[in-house]
DSSP file (Angstrom, degrees, kcal/mol; ACC not computed):
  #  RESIDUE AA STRUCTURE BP1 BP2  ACC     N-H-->O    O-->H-N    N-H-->O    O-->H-N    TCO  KAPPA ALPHA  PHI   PSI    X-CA   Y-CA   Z-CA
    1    1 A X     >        0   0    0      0, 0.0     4,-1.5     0, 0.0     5,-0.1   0.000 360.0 360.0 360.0 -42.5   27.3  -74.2   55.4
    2    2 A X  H  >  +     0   0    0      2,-0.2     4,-1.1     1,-0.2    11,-0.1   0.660 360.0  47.8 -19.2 -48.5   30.8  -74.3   56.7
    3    3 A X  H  > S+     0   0    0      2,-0.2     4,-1.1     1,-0.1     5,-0.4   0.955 105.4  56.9 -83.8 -62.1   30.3  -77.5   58.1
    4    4 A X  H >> S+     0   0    0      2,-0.2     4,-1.2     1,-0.2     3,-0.5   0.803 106.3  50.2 -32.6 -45.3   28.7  -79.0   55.0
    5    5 A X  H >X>S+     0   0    0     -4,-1.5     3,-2.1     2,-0.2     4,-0.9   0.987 112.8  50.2 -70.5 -72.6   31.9  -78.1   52.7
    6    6 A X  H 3<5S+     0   0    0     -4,-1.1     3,-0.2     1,-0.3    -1,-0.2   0.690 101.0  57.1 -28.9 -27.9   34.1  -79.8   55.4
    7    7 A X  H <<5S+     0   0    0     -4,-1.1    -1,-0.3    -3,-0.5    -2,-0.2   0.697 105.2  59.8 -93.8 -14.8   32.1  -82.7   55.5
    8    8 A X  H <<5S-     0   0    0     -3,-2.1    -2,-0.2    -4,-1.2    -1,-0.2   0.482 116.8-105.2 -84.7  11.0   32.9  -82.9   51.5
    9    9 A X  T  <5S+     0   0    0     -4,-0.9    -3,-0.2     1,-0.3    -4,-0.1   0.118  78.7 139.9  99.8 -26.1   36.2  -83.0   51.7
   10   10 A X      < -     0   0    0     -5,-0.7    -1,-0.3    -6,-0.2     3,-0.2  -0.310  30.5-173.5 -67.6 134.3   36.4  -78.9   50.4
   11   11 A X        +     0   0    0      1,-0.1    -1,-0.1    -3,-0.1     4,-0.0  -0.153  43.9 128.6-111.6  56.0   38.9  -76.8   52.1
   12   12 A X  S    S+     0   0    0      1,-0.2     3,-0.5     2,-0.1    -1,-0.1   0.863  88.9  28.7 -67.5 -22.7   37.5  -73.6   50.2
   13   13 A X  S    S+     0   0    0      1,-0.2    -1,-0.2    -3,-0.2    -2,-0.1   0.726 110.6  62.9-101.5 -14.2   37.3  -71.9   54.2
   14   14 A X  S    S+     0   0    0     -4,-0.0     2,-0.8     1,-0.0    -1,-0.2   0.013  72.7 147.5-110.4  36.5   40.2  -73.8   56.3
   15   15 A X        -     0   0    0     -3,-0.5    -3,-0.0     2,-0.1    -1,-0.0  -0.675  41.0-140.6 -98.6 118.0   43.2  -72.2   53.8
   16   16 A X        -     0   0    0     -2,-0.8     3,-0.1     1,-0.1     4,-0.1   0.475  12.3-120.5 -45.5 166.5   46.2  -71.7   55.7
   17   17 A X  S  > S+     0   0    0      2,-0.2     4,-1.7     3,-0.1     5,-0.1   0.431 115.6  59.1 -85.3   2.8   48.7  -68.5   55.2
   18   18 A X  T  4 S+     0   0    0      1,-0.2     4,-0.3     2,-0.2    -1,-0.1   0.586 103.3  41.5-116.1   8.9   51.1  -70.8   54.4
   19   19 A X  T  > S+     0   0    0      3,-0.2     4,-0.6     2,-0.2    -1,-0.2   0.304 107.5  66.1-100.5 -14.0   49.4  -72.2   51.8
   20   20 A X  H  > S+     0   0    0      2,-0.1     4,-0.9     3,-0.1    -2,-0.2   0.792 114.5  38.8 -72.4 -49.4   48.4  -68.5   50.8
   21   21 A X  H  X S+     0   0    0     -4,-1.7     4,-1.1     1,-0.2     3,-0.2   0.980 108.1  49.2 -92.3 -25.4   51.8  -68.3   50.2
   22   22 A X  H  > S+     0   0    0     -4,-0.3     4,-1.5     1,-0.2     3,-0.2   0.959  99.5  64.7 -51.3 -54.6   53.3  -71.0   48.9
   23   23 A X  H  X S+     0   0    0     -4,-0.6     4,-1.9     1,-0.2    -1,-0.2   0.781  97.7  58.3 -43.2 -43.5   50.7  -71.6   45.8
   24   24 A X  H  X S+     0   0    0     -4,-0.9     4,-4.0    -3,-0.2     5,-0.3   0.984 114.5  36.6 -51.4 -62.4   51.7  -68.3   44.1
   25   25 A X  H  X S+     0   0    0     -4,-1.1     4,-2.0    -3,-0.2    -1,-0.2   0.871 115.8  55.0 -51.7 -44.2   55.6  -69.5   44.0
   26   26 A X  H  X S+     0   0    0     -4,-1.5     4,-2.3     2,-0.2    -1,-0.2   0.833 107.8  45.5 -85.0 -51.3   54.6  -72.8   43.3
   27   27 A X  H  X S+     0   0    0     -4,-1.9     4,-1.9    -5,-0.2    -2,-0.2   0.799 114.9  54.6 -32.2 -54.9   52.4  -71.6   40.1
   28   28 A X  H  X S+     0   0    0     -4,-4.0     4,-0.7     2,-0.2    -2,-0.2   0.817 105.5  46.8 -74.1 -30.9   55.4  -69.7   39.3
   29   29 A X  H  X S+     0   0    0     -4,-2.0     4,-1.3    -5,-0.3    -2,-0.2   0.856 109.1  56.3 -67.8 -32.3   57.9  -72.6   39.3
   30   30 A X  H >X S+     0   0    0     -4,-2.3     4,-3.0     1,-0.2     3,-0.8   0.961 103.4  54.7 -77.9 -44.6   55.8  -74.6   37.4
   31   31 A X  H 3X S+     0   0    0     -4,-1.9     4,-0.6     1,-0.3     5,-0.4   0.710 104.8  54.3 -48.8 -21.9   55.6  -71.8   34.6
   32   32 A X  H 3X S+     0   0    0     -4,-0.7     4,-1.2     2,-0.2    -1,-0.3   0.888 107.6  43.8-101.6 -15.1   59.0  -71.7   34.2
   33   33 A X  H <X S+     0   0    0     -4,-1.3     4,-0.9    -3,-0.8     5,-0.4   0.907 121.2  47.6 -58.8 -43.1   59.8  -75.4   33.6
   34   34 A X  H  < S+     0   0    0     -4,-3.0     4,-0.3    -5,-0.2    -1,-0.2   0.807 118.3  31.8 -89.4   8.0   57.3  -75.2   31.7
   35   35 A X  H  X S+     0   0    0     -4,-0.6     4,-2.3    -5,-0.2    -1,-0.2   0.890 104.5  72.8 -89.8 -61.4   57.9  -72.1   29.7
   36   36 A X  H  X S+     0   0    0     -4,-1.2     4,-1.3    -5,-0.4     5,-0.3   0.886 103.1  48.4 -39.3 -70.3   62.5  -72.3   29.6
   37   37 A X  H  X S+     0   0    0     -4,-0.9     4,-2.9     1,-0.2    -1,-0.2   0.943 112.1  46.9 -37.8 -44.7   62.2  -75.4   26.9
   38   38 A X  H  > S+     0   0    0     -5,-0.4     4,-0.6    -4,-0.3     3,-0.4   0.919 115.7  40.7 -45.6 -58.1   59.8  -73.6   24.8
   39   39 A X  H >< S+     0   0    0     -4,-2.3     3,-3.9     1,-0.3    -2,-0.2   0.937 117.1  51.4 -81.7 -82.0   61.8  -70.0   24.6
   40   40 A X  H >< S+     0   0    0     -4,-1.3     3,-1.4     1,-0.3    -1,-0.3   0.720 110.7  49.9 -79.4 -29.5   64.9  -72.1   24.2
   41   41 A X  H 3< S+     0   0    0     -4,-2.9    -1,-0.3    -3,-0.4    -2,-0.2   0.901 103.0  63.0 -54.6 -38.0   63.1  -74.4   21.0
   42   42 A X  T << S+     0   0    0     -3,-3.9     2,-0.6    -4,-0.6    -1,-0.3  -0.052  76.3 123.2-102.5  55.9   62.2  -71.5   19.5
   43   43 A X    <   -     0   0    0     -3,-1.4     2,-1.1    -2,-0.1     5,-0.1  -0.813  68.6-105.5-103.1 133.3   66.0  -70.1   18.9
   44   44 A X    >>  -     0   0    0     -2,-0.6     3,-3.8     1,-0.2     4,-0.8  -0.401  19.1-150.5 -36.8  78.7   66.8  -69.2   15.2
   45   45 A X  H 3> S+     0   0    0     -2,-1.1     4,-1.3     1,-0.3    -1,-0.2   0.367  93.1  56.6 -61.7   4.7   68.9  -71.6   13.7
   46   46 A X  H 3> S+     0   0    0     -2,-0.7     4,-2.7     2,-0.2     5,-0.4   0.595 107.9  45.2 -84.6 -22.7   70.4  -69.2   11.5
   47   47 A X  H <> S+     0   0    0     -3,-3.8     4,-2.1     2,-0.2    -2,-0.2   0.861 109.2  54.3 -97.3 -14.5   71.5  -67.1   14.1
   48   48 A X  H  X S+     0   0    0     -4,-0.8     4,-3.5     2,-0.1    91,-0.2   0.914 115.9  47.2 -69.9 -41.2   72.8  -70.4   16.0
   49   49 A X  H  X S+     0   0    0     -4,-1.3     4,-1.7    89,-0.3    -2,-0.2   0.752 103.8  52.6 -34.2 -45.3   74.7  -70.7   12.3
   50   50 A X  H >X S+     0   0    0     -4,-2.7     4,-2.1     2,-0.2     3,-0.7   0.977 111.4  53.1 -54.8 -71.1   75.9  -67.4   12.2
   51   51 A X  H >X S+     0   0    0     -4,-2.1     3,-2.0    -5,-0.4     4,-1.8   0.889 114.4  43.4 -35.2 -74.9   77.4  -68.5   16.1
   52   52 A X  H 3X S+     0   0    0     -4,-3.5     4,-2.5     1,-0.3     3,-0.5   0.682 103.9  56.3 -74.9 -19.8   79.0  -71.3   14.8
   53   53 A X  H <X S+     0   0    0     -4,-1.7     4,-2.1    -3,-0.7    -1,-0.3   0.819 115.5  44.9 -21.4 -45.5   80.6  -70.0   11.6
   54   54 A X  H << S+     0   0    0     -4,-2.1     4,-0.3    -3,-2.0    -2,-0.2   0.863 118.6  43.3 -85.7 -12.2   82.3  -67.5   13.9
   55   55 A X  H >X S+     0   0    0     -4,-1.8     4,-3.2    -3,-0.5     3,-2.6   0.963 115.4  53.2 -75.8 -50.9   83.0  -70.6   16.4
   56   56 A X  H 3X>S+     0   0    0     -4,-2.5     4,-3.9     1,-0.3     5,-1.4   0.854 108.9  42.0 -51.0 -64.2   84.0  -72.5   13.5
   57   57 A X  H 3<5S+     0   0    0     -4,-2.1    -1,-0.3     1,-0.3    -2,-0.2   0.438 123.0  40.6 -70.3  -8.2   86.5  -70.1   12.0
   58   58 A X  H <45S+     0   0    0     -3,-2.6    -1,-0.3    -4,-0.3    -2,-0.3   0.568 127.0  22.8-129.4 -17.5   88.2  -69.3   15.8
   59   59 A X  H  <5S+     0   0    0     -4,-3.2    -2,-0.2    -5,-0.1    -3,-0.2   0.798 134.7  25.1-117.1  -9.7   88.3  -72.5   17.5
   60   60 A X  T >X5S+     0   0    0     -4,-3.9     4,-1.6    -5,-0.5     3,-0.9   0.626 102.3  80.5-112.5 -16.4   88.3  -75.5   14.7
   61   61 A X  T 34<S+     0   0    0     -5,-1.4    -4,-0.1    -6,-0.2    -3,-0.1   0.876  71.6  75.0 -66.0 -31.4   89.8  -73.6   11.8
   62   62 A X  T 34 S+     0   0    0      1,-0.2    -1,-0.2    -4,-0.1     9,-0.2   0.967 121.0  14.2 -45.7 -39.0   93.3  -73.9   12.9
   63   63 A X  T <4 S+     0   0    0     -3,-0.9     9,-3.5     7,-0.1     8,-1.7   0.670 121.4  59.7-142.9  28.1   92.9  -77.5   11.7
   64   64 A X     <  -     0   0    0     -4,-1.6     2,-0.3     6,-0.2    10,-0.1  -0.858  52.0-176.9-137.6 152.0   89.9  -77.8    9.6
   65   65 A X        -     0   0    0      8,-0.3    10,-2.1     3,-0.3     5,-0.2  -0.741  33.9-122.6-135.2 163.3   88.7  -76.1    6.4
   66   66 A X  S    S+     0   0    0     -2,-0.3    10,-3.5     8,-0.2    -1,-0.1   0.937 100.6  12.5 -61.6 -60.8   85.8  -76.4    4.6
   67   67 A X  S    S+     0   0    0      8,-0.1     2,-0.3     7,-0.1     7,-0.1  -0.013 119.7  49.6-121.9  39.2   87.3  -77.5    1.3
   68   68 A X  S    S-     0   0    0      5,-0.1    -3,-0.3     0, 0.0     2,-0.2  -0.921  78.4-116.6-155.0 126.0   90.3  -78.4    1.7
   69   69 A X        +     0   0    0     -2,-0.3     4,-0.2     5,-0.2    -5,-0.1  -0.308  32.5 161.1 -69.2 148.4   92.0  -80.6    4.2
   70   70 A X  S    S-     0   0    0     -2,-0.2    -6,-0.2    -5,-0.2    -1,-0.1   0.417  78.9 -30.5-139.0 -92.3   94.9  -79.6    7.0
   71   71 A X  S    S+     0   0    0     -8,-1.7    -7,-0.2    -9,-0.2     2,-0.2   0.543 138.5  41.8-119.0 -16.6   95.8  -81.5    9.8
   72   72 A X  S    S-     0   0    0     -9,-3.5     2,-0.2     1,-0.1    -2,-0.1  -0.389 101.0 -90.3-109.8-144.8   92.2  -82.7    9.8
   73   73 A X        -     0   0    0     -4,-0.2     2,-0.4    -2,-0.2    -8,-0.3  -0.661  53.2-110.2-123.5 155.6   89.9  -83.9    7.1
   74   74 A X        -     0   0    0     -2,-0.2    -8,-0.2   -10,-0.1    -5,-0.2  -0.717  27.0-155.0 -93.4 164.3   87.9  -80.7    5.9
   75   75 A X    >   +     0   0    0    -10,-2.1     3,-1.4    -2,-0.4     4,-0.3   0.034  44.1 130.9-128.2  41.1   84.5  -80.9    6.8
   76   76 A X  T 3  S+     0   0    0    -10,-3.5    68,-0.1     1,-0.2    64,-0.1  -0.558  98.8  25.1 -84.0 143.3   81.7  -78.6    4.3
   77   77 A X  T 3  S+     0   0    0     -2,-0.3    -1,-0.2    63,-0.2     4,-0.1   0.577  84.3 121.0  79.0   6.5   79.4  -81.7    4.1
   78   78 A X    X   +     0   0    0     -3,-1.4     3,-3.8     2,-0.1     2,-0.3   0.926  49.8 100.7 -60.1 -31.0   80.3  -83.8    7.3
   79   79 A X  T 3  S+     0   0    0     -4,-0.3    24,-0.2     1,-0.2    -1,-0.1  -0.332 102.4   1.5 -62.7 114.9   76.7  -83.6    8.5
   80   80 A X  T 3  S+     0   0    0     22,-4.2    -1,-0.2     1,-0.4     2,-0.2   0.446 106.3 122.9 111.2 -20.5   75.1  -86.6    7.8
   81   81 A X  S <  S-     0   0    0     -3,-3.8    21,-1.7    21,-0.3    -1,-0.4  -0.637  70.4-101.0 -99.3 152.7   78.5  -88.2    6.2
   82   82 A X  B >   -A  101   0A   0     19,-0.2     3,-0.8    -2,-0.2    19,-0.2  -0.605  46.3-119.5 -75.4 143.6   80.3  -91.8    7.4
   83   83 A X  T 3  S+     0   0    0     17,-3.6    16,-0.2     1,-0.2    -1,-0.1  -0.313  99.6  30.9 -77.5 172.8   83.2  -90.6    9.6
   84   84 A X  T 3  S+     0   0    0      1,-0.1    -1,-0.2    14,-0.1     7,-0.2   0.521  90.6 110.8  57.4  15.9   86.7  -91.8    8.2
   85   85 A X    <   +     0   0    0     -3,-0.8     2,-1.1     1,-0.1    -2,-0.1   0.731  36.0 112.1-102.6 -11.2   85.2  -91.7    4.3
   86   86 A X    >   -     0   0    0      1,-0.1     3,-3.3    -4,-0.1     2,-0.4  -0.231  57.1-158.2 -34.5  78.5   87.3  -88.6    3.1
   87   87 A X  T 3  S+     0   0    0     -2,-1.1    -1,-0.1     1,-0.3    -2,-0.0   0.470  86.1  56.6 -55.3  -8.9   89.6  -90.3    0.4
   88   88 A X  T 3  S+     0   0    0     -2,-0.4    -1,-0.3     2,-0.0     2,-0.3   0.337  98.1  64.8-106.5 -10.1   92.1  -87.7    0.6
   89   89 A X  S <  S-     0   0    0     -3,-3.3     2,-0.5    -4,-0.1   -16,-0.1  -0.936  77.2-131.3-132.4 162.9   92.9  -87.8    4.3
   90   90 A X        -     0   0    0     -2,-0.3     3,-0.1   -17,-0.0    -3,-0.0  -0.920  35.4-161.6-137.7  97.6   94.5  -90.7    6.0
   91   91 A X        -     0   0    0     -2,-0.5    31,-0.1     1,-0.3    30,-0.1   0.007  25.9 -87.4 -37.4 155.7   92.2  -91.7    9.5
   92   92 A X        -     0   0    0     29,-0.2     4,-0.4    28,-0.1    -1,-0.3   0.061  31.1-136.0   6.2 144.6   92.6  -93.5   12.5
   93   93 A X  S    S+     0   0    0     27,-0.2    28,-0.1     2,-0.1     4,-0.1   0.441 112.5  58.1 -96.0  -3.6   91.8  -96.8   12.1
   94   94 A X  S    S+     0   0    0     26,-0.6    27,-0.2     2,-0.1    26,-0.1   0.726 119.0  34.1 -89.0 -39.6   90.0  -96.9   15.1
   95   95 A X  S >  S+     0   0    0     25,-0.5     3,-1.5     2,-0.2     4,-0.4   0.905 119.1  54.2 -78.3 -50.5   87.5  -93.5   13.3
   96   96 A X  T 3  S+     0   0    0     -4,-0.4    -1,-0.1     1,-0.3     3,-0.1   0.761 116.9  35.6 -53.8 -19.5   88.0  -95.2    9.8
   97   97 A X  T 3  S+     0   0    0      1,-0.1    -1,-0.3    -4,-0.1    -2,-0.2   0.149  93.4  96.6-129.6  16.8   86.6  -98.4   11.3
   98   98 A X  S <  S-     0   0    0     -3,-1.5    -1,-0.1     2,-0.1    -2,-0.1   0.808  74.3-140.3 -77.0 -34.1   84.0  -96.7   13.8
   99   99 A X        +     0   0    0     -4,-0.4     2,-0.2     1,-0.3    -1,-0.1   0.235  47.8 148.2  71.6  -9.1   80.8  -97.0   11.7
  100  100 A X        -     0   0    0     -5,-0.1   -17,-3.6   -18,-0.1     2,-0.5  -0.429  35.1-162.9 -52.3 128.8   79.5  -93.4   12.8
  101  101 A X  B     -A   82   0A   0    -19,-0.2     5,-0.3    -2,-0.2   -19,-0.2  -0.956  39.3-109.2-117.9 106.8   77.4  -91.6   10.2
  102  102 A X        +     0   0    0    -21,-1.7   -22,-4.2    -2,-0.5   -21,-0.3  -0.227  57.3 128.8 -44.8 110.7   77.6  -87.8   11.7
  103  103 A X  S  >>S-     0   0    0    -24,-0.2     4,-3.5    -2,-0.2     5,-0.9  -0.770  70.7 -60.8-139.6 179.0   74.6  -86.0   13.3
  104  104 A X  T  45S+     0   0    0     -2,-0.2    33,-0.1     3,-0.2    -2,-0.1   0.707 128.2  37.7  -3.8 -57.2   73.6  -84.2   16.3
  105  105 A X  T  >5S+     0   0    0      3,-0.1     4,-2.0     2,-0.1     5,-0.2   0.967 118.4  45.4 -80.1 -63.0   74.2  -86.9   18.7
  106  106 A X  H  >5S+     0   0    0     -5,-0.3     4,-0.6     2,-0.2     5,-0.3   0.935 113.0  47.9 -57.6 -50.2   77.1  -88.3   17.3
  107  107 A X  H  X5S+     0   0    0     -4,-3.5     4,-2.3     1,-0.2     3,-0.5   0.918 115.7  58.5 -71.1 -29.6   79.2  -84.5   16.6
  108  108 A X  H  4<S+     0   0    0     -5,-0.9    -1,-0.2     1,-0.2    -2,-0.2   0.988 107.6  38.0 -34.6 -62.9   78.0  -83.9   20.4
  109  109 A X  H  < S+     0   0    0     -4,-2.0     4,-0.4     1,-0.2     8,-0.2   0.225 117.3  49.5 -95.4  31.8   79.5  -86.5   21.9
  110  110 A X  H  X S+     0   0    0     -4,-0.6     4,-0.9    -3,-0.5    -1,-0.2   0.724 112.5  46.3-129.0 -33.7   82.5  -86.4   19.9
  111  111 A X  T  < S+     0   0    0     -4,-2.3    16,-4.3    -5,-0.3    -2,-0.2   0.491 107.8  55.0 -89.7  27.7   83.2  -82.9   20.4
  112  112 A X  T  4 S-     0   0    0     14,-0.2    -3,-0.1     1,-0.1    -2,-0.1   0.776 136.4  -8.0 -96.7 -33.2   82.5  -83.0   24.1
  113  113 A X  T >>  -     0   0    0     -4,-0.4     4,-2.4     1,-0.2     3,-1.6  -0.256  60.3-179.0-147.0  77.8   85.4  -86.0   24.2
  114  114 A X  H 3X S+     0   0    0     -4,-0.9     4,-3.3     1,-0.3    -1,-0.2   0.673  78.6  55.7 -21.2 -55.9   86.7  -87.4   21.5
  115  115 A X  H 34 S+     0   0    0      1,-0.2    -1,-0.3     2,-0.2     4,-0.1   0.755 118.1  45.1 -78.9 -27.8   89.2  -90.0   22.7
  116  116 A X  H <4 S+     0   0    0     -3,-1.6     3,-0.3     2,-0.1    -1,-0.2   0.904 103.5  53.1-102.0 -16.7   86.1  -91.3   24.5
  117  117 A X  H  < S+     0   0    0     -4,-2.4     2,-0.4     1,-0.3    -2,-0.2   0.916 137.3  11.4 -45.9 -47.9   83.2  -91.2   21.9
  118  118 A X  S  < S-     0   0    0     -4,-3.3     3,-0.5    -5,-0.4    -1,-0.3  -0.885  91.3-131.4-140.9 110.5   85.9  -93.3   19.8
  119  119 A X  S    S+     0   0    0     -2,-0.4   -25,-0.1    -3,-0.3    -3,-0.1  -0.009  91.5   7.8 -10.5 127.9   89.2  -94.7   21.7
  120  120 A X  S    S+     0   0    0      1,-0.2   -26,-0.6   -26,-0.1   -25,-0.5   0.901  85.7 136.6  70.9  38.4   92.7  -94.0   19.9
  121  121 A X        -     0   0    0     -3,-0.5    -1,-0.2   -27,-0.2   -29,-0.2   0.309  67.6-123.2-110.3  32.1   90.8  -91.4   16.7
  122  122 A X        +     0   0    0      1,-0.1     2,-0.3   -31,-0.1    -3,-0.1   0.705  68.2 127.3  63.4  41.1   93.7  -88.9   17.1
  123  123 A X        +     0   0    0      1,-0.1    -2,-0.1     2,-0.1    -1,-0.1  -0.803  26.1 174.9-118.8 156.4   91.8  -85.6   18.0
  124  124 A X        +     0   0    0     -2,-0.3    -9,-0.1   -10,-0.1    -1,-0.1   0.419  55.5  79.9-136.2 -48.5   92.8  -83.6   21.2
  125  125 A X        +     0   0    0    -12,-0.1   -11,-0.3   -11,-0.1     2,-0.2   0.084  51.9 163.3 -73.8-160.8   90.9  -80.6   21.1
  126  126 A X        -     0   0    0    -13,-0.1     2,-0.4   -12,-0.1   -14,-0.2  -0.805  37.3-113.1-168.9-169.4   87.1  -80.5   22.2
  127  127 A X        -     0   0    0    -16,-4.3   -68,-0.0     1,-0.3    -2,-0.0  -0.983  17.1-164.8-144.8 132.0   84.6  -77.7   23.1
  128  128 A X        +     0   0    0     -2,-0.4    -1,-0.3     4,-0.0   -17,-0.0   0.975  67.8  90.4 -51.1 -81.7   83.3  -77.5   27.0
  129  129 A X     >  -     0   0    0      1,-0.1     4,-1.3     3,-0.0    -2,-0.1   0.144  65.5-157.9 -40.8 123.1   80.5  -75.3   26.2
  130  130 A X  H  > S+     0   0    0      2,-0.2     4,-1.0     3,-0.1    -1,-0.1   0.854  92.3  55.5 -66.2 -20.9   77.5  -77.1   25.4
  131  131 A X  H  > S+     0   0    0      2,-0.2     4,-2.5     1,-0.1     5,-0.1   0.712 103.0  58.4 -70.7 -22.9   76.1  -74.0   23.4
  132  132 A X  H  > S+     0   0    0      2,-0.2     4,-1.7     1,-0.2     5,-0.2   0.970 103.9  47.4 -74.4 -50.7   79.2  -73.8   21.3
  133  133 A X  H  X S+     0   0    0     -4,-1.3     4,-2.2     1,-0.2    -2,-0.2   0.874 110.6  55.4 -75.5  -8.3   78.9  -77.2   20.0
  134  134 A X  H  X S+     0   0    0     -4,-1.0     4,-4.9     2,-0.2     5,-0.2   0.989 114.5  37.2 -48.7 -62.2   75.2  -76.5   19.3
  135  135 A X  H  X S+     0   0    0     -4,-2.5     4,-2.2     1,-0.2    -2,-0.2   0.896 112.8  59.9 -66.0 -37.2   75.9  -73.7   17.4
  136  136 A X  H  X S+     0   0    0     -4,-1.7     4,-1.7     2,-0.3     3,-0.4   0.899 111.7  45.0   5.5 -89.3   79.2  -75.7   16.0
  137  137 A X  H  X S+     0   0    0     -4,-2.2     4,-3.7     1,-0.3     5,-0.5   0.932 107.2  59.8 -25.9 -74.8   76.5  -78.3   14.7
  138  138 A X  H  X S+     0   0    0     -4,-4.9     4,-2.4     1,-0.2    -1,-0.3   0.770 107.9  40.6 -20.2 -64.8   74.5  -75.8   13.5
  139  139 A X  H  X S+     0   0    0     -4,-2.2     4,-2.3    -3,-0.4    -2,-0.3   0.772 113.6  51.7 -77.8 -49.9   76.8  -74.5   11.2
  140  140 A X  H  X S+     0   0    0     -4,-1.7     4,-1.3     2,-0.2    -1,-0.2   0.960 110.2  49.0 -61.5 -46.8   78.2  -77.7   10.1
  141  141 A X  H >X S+     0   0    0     -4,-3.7     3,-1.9    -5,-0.3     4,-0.9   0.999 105.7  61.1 -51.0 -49.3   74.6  -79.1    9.3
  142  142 A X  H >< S+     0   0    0     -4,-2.4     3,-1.4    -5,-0.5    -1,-0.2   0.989  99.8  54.1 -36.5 -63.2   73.9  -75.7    7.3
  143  143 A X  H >< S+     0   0    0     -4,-2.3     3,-2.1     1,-0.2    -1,-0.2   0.751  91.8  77.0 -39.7 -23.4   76.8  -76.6    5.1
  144  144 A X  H << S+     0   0    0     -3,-1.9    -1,-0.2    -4,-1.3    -2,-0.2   0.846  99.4  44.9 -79.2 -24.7   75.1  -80.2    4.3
  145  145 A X  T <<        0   0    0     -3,-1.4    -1,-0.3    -4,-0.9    -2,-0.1   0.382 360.0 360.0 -97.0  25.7   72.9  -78.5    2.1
  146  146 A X    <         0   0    0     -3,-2.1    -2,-0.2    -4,-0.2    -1,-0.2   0.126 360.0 360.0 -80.1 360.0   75.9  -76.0    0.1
């Protein structure tokens, strides 16, 4: 019978120890790729709001407000808004004239580098973290509907 399975191509009898061991690990790696997106999909997005309301208020409040402008434009409603369209605060022309409508993508790449999302739009800071500008995001996109 041994011989029969061999001649079909099964190796149910000829499996190696190093193939004993490997498959388990191998089983396991693939459950965690495939598992780490999921768990990370299913994070609250209030409680990523909450994060960024307290990111907001300690690393962008120094020169953003909600409803009021300060040495930037305030931003309760940015998500979703054409950059440079505040009438009360006076842009770049290089941001005023950018044609970016703010989302996800765009408030990503603009707080990971400003001066290179949009050349010459007169911003210095950014945020490193990529989970602070998520939650960042969050928190502004919450506002779009206040």
């Amino acid at each position: 019978m041994r011989k029969h399975f061999a001649s079909i191509g099964c190796s149910l009898f000829s499996i190696g120890p190093a193939r004993l061991i490997l498959t388990p690990f191998a089983l396991f790696a693939v459950g965690v790729v495939l598992l780490l997106p999921r768990s990370a999909a299913l994070a609250d997005p209030q409680t990523d709001a909450e994060r960024g309301h307290q990111l907001f208020d300690k690393r962008c409040g120094g020169c953003h407000a909600l409803d009021n402008d300060k040495e930037g434009p305030r931003l309760r409603g940015v998500y979703s808004r054409k950059a440079g369209t505040v009438p009360s605060f006076k842009y770049s022309d290089a941001l005023a004239k950018s044609g970016t409508t703010w989302d996800e993508v765009s408030l990503d790449m603009w707080l990971t580098d400003p001066d290179k999302f949009i050349a010459d739009a007169d911003m210095d800071f950014h945020l490193d973290k990529a989970d602070e500008r998520a939650a960042v995001i969050a928190y502004l996109k919450s506002l779009s509907s206040r």
